[in-house]
C-alpha positions as CSV (number, residue, x, y, z in Angstrom):
1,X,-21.3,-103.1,-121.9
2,X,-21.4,-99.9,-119.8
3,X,-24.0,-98.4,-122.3
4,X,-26.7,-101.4,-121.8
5,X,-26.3,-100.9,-117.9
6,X,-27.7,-97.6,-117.9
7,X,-31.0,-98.4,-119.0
8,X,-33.0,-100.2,-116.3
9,X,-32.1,-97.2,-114.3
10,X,-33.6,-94.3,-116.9
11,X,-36.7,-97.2,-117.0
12,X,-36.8,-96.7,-113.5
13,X,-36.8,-92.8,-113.0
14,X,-39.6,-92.7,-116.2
15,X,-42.0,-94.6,-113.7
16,X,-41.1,-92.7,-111.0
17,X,-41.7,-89.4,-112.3
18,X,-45.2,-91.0,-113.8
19,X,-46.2,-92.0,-110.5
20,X,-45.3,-88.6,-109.0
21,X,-47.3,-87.1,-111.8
22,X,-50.0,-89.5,-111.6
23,X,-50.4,-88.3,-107.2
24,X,-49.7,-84.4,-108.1
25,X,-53.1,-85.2,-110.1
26,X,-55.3,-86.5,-108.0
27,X,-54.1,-84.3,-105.3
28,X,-54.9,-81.6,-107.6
29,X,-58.2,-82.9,-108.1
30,X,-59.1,-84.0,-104.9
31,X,-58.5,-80.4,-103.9
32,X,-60.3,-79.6,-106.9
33,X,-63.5,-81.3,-105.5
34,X,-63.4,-80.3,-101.6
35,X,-63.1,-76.4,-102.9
36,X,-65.9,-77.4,-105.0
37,X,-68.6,-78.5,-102.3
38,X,-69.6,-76.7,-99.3
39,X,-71.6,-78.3,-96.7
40,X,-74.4,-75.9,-94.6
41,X,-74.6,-77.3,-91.2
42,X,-78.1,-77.1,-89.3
43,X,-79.1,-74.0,-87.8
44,X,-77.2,-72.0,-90.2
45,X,-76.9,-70.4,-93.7
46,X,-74.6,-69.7,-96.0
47,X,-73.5,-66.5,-97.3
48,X,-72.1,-66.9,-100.8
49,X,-69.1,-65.0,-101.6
50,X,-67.4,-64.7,-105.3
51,X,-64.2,-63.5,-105.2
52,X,-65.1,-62.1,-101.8
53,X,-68.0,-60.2,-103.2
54,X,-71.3,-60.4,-101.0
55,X,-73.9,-62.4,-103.8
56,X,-77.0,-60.3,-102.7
57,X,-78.3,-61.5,-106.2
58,X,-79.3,-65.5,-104.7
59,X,-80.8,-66.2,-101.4
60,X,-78.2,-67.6,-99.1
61,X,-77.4,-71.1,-99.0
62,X,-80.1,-73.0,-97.0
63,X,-78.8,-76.3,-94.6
64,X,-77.4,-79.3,-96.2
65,X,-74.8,-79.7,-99.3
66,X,-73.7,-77.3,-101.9
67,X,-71.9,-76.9,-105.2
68,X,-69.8,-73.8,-105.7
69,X,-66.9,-72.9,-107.9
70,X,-63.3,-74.0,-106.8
71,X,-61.4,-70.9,-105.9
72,X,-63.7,-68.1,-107.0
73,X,-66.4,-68.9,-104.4
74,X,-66.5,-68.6,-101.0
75,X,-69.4,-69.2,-98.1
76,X,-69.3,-67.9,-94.8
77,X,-72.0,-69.5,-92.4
78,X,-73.9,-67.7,-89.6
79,X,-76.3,-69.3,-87.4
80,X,-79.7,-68.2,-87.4
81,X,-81.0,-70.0,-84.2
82,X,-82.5,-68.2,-81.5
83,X,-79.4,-66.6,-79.3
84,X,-79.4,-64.8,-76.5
85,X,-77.9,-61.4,-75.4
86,X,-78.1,-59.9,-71.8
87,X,-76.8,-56.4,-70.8
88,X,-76.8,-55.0,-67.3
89,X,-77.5,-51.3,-67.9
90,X,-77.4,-48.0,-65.5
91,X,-79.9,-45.1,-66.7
92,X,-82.0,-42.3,-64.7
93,X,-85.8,-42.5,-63.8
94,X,-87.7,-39.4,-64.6
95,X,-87.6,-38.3,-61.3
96,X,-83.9,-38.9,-61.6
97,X,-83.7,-41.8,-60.0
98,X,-80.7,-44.1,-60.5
99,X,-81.6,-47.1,-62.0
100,X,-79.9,-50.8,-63.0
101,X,-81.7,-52.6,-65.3
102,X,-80.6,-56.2,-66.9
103,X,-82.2,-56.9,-70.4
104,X,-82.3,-60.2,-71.9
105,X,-83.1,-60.1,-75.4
106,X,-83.7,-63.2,-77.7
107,X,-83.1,-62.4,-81.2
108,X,-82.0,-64.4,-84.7
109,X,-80.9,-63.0,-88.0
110,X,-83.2,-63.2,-90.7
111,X,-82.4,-66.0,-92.5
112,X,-83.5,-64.9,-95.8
113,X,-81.9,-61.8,-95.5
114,X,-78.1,-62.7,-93.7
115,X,-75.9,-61.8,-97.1
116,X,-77.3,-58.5,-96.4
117,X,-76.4,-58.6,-92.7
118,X,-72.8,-59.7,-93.7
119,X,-72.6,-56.8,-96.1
120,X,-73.2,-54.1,-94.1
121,X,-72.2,-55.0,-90.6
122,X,-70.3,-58.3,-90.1
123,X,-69.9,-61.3,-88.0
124,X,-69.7,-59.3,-85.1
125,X,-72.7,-58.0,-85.3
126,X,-73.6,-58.4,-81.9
127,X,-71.2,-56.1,-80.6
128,X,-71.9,-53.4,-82.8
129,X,-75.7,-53.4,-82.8
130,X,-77.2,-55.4,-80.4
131,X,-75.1,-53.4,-77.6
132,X,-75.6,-50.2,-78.6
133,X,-78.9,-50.8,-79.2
134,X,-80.2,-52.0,-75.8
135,X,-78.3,-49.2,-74.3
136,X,-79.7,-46.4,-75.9
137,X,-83.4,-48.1,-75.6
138,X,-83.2,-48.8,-72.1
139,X,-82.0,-45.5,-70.9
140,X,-84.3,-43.4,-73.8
141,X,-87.6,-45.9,-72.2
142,X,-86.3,-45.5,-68.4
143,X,-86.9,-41.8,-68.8
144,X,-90.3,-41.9,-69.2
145,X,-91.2,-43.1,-66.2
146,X,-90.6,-42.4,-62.8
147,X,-88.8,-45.0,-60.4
148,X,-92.5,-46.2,-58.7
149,X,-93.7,-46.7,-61.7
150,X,-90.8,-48.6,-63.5
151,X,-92.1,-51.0,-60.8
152,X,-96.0,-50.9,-61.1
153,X,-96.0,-50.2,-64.3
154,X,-93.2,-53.3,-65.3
155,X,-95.4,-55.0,-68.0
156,X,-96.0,-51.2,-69.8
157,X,-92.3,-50.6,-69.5
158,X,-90.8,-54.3,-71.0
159,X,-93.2,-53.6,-73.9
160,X,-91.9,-50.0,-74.8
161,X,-88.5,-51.2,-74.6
162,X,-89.4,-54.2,-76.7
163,X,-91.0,-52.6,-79.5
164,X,-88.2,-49.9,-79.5
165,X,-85.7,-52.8,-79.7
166,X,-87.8,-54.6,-82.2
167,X,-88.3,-51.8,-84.8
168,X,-84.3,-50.7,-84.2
169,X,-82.9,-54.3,-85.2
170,X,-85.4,-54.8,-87.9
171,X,-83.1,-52.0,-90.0
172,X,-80.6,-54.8,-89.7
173,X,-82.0,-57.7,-90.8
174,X,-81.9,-59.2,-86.8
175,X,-85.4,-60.4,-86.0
176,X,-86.2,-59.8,-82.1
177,X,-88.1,-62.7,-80.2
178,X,-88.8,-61.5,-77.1
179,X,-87.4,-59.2,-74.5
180,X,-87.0,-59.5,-70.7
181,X,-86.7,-57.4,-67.6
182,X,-84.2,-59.6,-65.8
183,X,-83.8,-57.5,-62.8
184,X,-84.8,-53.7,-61.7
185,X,-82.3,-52.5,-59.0
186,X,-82.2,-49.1,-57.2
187,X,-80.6,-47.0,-54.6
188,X,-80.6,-47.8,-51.3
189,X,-82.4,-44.7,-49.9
190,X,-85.1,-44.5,-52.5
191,X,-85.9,-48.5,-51.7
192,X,-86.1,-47.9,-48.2
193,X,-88.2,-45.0,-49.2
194,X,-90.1,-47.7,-50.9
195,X,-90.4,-49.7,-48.0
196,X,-91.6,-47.3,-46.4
197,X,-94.5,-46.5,-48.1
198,X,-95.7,-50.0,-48.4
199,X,-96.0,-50.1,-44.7
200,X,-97.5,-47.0,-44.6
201,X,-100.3,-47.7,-47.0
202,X,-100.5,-51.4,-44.7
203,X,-100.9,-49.7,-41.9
204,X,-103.9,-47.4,-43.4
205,X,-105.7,-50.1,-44.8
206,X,-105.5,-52.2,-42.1
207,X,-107.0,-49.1,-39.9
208,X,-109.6,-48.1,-43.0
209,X,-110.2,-52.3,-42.2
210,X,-110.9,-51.8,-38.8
211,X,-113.0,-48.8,-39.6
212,X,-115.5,-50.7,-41.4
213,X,-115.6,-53.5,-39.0
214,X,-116.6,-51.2,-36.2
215,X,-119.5,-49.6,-38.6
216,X,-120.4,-52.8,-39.5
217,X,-120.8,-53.4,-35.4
218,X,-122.3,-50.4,-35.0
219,X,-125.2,-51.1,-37.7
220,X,-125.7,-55.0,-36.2
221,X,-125.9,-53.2,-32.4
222,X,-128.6,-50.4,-33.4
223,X,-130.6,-53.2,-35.2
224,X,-130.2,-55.2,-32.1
225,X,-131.1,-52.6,-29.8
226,X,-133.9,-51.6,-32.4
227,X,-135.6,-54.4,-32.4
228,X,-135.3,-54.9,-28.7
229,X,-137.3,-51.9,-28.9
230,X,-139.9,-52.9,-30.9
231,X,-140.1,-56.0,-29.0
232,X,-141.1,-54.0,-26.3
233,X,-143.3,-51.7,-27.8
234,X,-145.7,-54.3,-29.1
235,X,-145.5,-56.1,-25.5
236,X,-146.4,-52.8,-24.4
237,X,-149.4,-52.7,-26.4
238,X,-150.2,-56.2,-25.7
239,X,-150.7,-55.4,-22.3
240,X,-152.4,-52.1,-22.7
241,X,-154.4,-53.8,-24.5
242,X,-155.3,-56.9,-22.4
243,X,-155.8,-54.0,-19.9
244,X,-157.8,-52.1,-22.1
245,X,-159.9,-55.8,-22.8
246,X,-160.6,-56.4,-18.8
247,X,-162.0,-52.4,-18.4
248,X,-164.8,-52.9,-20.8
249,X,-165.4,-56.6,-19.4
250,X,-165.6,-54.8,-15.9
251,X,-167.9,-51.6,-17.1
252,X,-170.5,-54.7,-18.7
253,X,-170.5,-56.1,-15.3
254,X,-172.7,-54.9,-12.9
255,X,-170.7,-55.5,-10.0
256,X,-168.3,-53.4,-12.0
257,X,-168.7,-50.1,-9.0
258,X,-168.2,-52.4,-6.2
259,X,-165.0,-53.9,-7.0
260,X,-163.7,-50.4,-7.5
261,X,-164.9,-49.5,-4.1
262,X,-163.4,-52.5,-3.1
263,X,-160.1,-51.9,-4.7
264,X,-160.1,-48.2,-3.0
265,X,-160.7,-49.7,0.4
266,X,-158.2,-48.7,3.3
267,X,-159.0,-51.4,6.0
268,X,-161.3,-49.3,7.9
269,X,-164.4,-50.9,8.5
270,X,-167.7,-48.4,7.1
271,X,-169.9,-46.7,9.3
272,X,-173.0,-46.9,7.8
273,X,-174.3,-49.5,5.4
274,X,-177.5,-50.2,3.3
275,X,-178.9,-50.0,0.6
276,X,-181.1,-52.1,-1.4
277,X,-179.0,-53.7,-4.3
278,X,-177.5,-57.2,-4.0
279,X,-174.7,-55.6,-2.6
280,X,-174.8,-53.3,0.6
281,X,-173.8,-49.8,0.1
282,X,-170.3,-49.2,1.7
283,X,-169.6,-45.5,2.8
284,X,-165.5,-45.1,3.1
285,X,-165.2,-42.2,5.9
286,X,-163.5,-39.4,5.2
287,X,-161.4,-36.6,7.5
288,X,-164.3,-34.5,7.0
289,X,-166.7,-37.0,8.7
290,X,-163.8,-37.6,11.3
291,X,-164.0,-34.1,12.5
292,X,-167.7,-33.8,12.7
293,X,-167.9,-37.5,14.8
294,X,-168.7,-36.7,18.9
C-alpha cells in the first residue's frame, strides 16, 4: 500500500523539474536574443567590437537596429553630433603681453572613421586631445601677434587658430566646425594704455576735423571777399566808363569850353567881357591882374 503512495509524488517532482527546465530555456534564449541585437540610437554610431577587438575591417554601425553575435560581439556607441568644447586660456602677446583668451570650438568625430577614434584614443577623447590641443594653438597663434593687434586684427587671429585647430584634430578623426574667440582679456595697465590711445587718436582727429573746417572757411571767405572785389572792380569801370562816355559827349559839344570855365569859376564876378560867339567871353582874374589893378 505504502509502495502505490509514493507515486503521485515522483509524478509530481518529473513536472516540476520539466517546468524548471522548460524556464532555464527560454531564459537562456531570451538572453540569447537581447545579446544578439543591438540597437544604434540617433546621433550616434556604433563601434563593433569582437571579443573586444576594434573591427576596423566594417564601417561602424550606422543608427537604427543591429544583429551581432551573442557573446563574441560587442558595440560601444559614441555620438557624432555637433559638441561643444570651451577652454579659457592664459598665453603671452608678442610684445609679452599677458593675455586670457576663451576658445569655443564646435567639433564632431567623423562618423565614418569613429572605430579608428576608439582604437587609438578612447572615449575620453576630449580630454586628451581636444585640451591639449587648444592650449598649445592658442598660446603658439597668440605669439604672433602683438596685444593691439590680437584686437584689430581679431578676424586674422580666429582664422589662424582655426585652421591650426582644424588640421591638428583631423590626425584624429575629430572633424572641426567652427571656432570662436569668446572673450580677449588683458592686464589692467596695458588696457588703460589702450584707453588711452583711443582718446588720444579722438582728440587728434577731432582737431585734424577742426583743421579742415577752418580751411574750408578760409577758402569760402577769400572767394567772398574775391568776388566782392571783382564786384567792385567792374563798378569801377562802369563808372569810368560812363565818365569816360559824358567827356567825348562834352568835347562834340560846342559849349563844351564854357562849361569848363564855368565849372572852374570862384564866385568872382569877371572884369571884362566880350567876345563875339554865342556866349560872352568870361576872363577869371588872377593875383597877377590883382596886383597891377590901381
Amino acid at each position: 500500500m505504502s509502495k502505490y503512495q509514493n507515486r503521485p509524488v515522483n509524478i509530481n517532482f518529473g513536472k516540476a523539474k520539466l517546468a524548471i527546465l522548460g524556464l532555464i530555456i527560454l531564459i537562456i534564449i531570451g538572453v540569447m536574443v537581447g545579446a544578439s541585437v543591438s540597437i544604434v540610437d540617433a546621433g550616434f554610431r556604433g563601434v563593433l567590437l569582437h571579443w573586444n577587438a576594434v573591427d576596423v575591417i566594417d564601417p561602424p554601425l550606422e543608427e537604427g537596429l543591429h544583429f551581432i553575435v551573442p557573446f563574441q560581439d560587442s558595440v560601444i556607441p559614441l555620438e557624432v553630433r555637433t559638441l561643444k568644447y570651451t577652454k579659457a586660456t592664459t598665453s603671452a602677446s608678442q610684445d609679452l603681453q599677458t593675455v586670457s583668451t576663451e576658445i569655443t570650438v564646435n567639433y564632431h568625430p567623423d562618423p565614418s572613421r569613429i572605430n579608428y577614434l576608439y582604437k587609438q584614443v578612447g572615449l575620453d577623447y576630449e580630454n586628451r586631445i581636444i585640451q591639449p590641443t587648444v592650449e598649445e594653438v592658442v598660446k603658439q597663434v597668440t605669439a604672433n601677434y602683438n596685444a593691439e593687434e590680437l584686437i584689430t586684427k581679431r578676424p586674422l587671429v580666429k582664422q589662424d587658430i582655426q585652421d591650426e585647430i582644424t588640421e591638428r584634430l583631423s590626425d584624429f578623426n575629430i572633424m572641426t566646425e567652427i571656432v570662436s574667440i569668446t572673450d580677449f582679456q588683458f592686464s589692467i595697465l596695458f588696457a588703460q594704455a589702450i584707453e588711452s590711445k583711443v582718446e588720444a587718436e579722438q582728440r587728434a582727429l577731432q582737431a585734424e576735423n577742426d583743421l579742415k573746417r577752418i580751411e574750408v572757411e578760409a577758402r569760402q571767405f577769400e572767394a567772398q571777399s574775391f568776388g566782392i572785389a571783382e564786384a567792385n572792380i567792374a563798378e569801377a569801370k562802369g563808372e569810368a566808363e560812363a565818365i569816360n562816355i559824358i567827356n567825348q559827349a562834352l568835347s562834340n559839344n560846342p559849349y563844351y569850353l564854357e562849361w569848363l570855365k564855368i565849372q572852374k569859376w570862384d564866385g568872382i564876378l569877371p572884369l571884362v567881357t566880350g567876345g563875339g560867339g554865342a556866349t560872352p567871353f568870361i576872363e577869371i582874374p588872377t593875383q597877377e591882374a590883382d596886383k597891377k589893378r590901381p
